[in-house]
C-alpha positions as CSV (number, residue, x, y, z in Angstrom):
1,X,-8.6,-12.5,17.0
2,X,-11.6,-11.4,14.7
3,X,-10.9,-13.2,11.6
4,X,-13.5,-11.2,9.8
5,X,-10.8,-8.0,9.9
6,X,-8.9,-9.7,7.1
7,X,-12.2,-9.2,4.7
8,X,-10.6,-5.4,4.5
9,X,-7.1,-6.5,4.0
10,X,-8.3,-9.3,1.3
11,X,-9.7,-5.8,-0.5
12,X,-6.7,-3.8,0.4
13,X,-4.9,-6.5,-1.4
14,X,-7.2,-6.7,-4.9
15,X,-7.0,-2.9,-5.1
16,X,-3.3,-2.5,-5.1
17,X,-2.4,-4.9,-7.1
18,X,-5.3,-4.5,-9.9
19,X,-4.0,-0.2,-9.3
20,X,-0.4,-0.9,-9.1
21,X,0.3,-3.6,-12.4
22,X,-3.3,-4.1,-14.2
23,X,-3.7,0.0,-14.3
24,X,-0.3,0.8,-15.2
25,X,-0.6,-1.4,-18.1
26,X,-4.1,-0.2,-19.7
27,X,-2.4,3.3,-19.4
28,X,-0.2,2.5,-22.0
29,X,-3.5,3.0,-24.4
30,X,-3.5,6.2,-23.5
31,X,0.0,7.7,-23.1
32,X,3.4,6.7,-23.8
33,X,5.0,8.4,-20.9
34,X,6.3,6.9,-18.1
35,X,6.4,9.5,-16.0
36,X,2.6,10.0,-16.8
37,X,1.9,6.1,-16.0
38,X,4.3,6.1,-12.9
39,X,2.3,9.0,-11.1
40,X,-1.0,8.1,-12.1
41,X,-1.4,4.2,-11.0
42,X,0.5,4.3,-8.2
43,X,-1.9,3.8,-5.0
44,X,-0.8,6.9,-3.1
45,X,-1.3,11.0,-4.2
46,X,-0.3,14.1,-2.2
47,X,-4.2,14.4,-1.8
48,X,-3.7,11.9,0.2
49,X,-1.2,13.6,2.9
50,X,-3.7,15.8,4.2
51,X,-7.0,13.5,3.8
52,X,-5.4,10.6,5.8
53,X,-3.8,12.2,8.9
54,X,-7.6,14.4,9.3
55,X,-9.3,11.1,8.8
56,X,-7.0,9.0,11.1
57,X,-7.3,11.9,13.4
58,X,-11.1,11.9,13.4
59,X,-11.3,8.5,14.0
60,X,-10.1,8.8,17.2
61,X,-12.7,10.6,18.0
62,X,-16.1,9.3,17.1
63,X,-17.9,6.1,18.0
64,X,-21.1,5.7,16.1
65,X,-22.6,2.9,17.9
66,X,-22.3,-0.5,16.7
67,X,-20.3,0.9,13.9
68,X,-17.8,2.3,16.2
69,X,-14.5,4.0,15.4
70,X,-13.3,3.1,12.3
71,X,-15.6,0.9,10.7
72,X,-17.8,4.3,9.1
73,X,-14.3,5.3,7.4
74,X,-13.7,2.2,6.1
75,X,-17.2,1.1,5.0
76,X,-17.3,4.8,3.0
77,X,-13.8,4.7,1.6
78,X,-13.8,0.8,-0.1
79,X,-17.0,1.3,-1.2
80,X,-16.9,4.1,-2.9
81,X,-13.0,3.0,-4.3
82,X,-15.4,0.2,-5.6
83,X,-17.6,2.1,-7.4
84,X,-15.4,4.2,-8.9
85,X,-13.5,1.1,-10.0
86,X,-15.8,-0.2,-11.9
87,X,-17.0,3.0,-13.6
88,X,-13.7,3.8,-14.4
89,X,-13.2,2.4,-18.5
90,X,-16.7,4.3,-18.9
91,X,-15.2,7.5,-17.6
92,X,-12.0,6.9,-19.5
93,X,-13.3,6.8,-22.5
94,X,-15.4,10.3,-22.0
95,X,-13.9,13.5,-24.7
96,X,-13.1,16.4,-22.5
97,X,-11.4,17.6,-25.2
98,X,-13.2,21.2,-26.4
99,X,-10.5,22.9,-27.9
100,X,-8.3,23.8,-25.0
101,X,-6.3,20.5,-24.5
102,X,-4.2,19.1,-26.8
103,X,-5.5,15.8,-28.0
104,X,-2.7,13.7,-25.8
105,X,-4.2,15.3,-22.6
106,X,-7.9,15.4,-23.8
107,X,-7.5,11.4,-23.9
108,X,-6.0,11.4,-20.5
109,X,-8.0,14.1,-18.5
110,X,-10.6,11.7,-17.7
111,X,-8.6,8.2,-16.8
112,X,-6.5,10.8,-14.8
113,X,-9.5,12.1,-12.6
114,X,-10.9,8.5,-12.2
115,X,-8.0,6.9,-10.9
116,X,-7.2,9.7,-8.7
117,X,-10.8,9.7,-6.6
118,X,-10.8,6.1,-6.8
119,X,-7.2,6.3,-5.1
120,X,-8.1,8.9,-2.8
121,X,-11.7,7.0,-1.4
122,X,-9.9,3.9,-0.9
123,X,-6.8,5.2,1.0
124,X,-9.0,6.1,3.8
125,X,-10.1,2.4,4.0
126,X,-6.4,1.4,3.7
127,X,-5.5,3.3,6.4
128,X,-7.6,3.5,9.0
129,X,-7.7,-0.2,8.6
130,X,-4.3,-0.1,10.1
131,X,-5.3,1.7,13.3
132,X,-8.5,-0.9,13.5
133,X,-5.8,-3.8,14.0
134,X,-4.3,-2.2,16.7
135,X,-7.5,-1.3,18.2
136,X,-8.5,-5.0,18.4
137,X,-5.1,-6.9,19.4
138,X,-2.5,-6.3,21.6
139,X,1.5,-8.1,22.5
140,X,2.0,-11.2,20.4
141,X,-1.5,-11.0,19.3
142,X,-0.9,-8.0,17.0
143,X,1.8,-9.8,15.1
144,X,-0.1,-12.7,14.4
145,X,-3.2,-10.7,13.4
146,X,-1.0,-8.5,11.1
147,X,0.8,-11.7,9.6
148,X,-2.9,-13.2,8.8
149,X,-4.1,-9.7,7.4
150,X,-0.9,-9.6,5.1
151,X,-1.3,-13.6,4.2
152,X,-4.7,-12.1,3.5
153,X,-3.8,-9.4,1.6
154,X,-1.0,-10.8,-1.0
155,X,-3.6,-13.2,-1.5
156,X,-5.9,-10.6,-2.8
157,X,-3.4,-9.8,-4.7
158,X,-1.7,-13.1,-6.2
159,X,-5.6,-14.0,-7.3
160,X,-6.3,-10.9,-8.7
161,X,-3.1,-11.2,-10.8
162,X,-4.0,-15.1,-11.8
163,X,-6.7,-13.3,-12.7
164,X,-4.9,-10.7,-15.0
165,X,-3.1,-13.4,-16.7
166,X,-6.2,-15.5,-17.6
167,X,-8.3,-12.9,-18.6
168,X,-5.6,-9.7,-19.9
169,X,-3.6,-12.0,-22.4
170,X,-4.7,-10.0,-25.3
171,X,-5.1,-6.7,-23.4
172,X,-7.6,-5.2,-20.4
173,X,-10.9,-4.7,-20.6
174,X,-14.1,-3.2,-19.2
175,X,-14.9,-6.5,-17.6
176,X,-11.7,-7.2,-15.7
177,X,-12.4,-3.3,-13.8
178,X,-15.8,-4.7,-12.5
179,X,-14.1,-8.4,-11.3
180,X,-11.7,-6.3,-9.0
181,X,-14.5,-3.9,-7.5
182,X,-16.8,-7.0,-7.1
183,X,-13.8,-8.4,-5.2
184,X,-12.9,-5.1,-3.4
185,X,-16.4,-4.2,-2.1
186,X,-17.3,-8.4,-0.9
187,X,-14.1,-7.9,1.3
188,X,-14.9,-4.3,2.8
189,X,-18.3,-5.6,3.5
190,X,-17.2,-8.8,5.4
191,X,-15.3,-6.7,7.7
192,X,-18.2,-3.9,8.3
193,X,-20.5,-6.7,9.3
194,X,-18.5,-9.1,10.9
195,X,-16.1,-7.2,13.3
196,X,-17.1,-6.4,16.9
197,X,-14.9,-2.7,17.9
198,X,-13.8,-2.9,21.4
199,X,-16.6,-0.5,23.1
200,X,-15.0,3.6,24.2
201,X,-14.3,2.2,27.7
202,X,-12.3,-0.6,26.9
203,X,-10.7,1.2,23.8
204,X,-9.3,4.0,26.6
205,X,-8.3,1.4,28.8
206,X,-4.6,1.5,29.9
207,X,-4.1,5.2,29.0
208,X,-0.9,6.6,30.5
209,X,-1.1,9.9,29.0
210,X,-4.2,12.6,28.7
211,X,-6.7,11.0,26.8
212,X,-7.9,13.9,24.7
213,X,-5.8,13.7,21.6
214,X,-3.4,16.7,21.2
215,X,-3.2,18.5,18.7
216,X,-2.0,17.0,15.1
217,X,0.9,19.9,14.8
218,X,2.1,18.8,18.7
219,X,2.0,15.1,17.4
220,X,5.6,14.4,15.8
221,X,7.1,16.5,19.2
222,X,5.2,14.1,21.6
223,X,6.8,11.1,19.8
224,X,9.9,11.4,18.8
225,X,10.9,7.7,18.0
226,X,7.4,7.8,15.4
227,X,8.6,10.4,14.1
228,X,11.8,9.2,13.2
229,X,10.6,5.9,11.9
230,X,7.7,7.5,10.2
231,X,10.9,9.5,8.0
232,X,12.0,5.9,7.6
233,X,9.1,4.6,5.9
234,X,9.0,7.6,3.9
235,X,12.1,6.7,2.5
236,X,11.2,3.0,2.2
237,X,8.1,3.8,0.2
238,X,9.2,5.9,-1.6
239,X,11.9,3.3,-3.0
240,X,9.1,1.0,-3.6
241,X,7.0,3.5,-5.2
242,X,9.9,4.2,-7.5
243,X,9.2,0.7,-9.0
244,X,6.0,-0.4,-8.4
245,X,4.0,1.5,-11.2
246,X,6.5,0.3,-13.6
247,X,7.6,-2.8,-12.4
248,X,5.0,-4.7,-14.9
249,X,5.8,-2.1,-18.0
250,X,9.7,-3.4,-16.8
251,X,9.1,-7.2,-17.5
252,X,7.3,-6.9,-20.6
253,X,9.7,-4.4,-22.1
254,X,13.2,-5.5,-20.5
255,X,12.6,-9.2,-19.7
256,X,10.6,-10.2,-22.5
257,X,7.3,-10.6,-20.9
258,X,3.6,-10.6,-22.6
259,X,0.7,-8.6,-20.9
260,X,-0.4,-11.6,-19.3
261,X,2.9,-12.4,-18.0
262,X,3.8,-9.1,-16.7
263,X,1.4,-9.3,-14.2
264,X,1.9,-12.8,-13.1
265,X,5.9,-12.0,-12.4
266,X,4.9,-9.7,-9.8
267,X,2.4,-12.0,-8.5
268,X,5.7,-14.2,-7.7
269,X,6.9,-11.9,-5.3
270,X,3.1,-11.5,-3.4
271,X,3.4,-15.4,-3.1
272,X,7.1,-15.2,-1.5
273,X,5.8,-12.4,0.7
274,X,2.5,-14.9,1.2
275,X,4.7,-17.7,2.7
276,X,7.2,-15.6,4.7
277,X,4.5,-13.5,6.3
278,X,3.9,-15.4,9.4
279,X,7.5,-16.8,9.9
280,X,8.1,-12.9,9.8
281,X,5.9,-12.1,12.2
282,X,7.1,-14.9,14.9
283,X,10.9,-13.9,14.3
284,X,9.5,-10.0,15.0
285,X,8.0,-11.9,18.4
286,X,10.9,-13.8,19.4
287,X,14.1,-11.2,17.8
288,X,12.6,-7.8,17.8
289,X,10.4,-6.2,15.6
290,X,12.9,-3.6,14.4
291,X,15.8,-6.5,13.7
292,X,13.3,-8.2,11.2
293,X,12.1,-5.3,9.9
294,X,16.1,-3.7,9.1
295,X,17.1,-7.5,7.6
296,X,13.5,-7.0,5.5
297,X,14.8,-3.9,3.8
298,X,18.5,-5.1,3.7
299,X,17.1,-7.7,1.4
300,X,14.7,-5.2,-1.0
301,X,18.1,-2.9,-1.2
302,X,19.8,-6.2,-2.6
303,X,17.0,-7.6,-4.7
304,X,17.2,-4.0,-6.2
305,X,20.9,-4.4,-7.1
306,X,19.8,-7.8,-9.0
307,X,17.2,-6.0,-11.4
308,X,19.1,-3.6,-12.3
309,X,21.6,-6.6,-14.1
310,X,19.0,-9.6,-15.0
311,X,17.8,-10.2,-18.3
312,X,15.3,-13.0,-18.7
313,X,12.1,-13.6,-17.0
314,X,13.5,-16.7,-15.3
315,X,15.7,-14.3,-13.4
316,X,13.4,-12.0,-12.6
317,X,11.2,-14.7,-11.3
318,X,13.9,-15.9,-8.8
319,X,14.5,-12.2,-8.1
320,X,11.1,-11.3,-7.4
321,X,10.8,-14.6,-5.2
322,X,13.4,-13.1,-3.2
323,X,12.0,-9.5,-2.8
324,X,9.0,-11.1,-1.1
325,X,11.3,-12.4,1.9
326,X,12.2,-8.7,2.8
327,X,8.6,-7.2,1.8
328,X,6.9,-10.3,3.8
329,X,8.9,-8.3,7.0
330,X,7.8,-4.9,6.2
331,X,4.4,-5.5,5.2
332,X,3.8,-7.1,8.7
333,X,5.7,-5.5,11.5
334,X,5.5,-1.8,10.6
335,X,2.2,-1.3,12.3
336,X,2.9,-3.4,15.1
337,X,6.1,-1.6,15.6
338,X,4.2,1.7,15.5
339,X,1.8,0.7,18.2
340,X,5.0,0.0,20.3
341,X,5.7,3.9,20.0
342,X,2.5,5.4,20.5
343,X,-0.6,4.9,22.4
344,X,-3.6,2.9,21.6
345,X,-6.1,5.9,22.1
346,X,-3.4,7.3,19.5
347,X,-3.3,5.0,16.7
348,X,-5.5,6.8,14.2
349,X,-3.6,9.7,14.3
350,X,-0.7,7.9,14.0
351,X,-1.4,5.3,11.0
352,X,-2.7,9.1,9.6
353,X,0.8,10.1,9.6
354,X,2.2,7.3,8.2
355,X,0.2,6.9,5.5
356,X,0.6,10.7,4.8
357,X,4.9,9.4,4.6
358,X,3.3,6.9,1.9
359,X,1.1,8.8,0.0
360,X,4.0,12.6,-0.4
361,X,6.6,9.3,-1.1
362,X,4.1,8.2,-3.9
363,X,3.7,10.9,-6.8
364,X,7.3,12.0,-5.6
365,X,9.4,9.1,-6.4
366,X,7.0,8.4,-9.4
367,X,7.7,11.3,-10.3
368,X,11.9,11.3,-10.4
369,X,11.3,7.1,-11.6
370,X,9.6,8.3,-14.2
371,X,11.8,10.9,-15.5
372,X,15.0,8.6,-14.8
373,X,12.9,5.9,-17.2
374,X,12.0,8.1,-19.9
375,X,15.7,9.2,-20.2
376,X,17.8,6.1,-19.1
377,X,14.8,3.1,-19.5
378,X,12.4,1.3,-17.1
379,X,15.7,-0.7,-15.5
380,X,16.8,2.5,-13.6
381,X,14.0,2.9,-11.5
382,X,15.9,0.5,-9.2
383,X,18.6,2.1,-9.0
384,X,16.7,4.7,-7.1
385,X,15.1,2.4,-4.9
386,X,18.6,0.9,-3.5
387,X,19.0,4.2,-2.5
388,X,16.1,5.0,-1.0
389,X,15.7,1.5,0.4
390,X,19.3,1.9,2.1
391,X,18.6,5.7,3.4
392,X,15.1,3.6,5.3
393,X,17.7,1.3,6.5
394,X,20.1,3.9,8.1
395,X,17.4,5.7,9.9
396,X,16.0,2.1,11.9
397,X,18.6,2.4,15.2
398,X,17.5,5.6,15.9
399,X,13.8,4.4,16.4
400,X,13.9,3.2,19.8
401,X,10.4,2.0,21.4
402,X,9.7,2.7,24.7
403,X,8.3,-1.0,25.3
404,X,10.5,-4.0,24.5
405,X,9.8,-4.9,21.1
């Protein structure tokens, strides 16, 4: 196991949750909308469903020496969401404004088009990281590599948040944006330099079917069972995406919490996902990958239904704490449960299509959230993740892997 792969989760971690609760809340300076804040920090965009999948795709296809397969797209893509980071407060605060946006918009514009490159470069980092652990593991192996990388990964997240609430008591600044892309670009780095890619021989070893990749359009016919749980996760994310940009803006304004303390609430349900993350992964090993993974969004539909009642933040503390159990069992087996229905030699292509699932689920959902929170309040958003989360759930026996899993 190359322990230097979790430098790109630690970074995958820092940039979701600085993108997901820190963004979402320095928004707020600039728009009072939710459906505006919703779309714009959350970590996915329908630019996003066609750059992934192509980049995936072309991942299976190069190696460029001792920086092999994925490593260029990952190198490119966090270092460049670093940058743009950390330039962002600069280009927020530019004035496109010349007499053909209204002033709302003209304040906007330019957060807007930051956040969105800076979203879009670090998705292909995000996601072809997930076809790199495949490409390095394989049988039990996986499992316990992905329960590290998402260990890894809610840490990033937890300490960026600690972070938040030290340093964001009295608001977000300049200084905070160039903490997270320090963070972001040490981790992205670690795993450039430090991970060895299994060399093109090895990497098309064990190859059942023709090893030139078909064609992206023949892709969801050749697997059927990705296909269907692909349409699962779809409707998983998009219930979580329903939430997550508003889910700080929801415990300051419904459970009473101050800037600082409405990103250190979610931070309670990255620790509960921290702990559970490797039991997950070993009840996946010995019970079955898709088991877990159904009892993991059984328990977000439920943890739903409690947020849409509680009222303090020592509820929503014991509520988030409870989320993490069933996100500690999706975060880790839904990439090992893919490679069960497709093949290695396949894997970019197929983490492609999943995160193109994630990233049409994204601005969607934010989309109808959003709208349901400007007319009904930030509490309904759950509402339309139990949905969601339940429709994800429905889907799972028809995924049937053609490996005992």
């Amino acid at each position: 196991m190359q322990l230097t792969f979790l430098g790109g989760s630690f970074a995958v971690g820092v940039f979701n949750a600085f993108n997901v609760y820190t963004i979402s809340l320095w928004l707020t300076a600039f728009t009072t909308s939710y459906v505006l804040i919703s779309l714009i920090s959350n970590s996915r965009s329908f630019a996003g469903a066609l750059v992934s999948p192509l980049a995936g795709a072309w991942s299976d296809r190069v190696y460029l020496g001792w920086l092999g397969r994925r490593r260029p797209f990952i190198l490119v893509g966090g270092l460049l969401g670093a940058l743009g980071l950390a330039l962002t407060p600069a280009i927020g605060r530019l004035d496109l404004g010349a007499g053909w946006l209204p002033a709302d918009a003209s304040r906007l514009a330019p957060a807007l088009v930051a956040i969105g490159l800076v979203t879009l470069a670090f998705n292909l980092q995000d996601d072809v990281q997930k076809a790199l652990l495949a490409d390095l593991t394989e049988g039990p192996a996986r499992e316990r590599l992905s329960s590290f990388a998402v260990v890894t990964d809610m840490g990033g997240q937890v300490l960026i948040l600690g972070l938040g609430f030290l340093l964001s008591r009295g608001g977000i600044d300049d200084g905070f944006f160039l903490v997270a892309a320090g963070l972001i670009a040490g981790g992205v780095v670690l795993t450039v330099l430090g991970v060895r890619e299994p060399p093109p021989a090895q990497w098309d070893r064990g190859t059942l079917v023709h090893r030139r990749r078909p064609p992206l359009r023949r892709f969801l016919a050749d697997y059927r069972a990705a296909a269907i749980f692909c349409l699962a996760v779809f409707c998983y994310w998009s219930g979580v995406n329903a939430v997550l940009p508003l889910v700080a803006i929801y415990t300051r304004d419904i459970l009473g919490a101050d800037p600082g303390e409405a990103q250190l609430l979610p931070a309670l349900l990255l620790l509960s996902t921290t702990l559970f993350a490797i039991p997950a992964g070993l009840l996946g090993t010995r019970l079955g990958k898709r088991r877990v993974l159904a009892a993991g969004y059984a328990i977000l539909a439920i943890a739903a239904l409690f947020a849409l009642v509680i009222t303090t933040r020592e509820q929503g503390a014991l509520v988030f704490l409870f989320a993490g159990i069933g996100n500690a069992a999706s975060m880790v087996l839904t990439v090992p449960l893919l490679a069960d229905l497709v093949p290695r030699h396949q894997m970019g292509t197929a983490t492609g299509v999943l995160a193109a699932c994630t990233s049409l689920s994204a601005p969607l959902s934010s989309l109808v959230s959003g709208a349901l929170a400007d007319a009904l309040g930030p509490r309904s958003i759950f509402l339309l993740m139990t949905v969601l989360t339940l429709a994800a759930l429905a889907l799972l026996p028809a995924v049937q892997p053609s490996s005992a899993s």
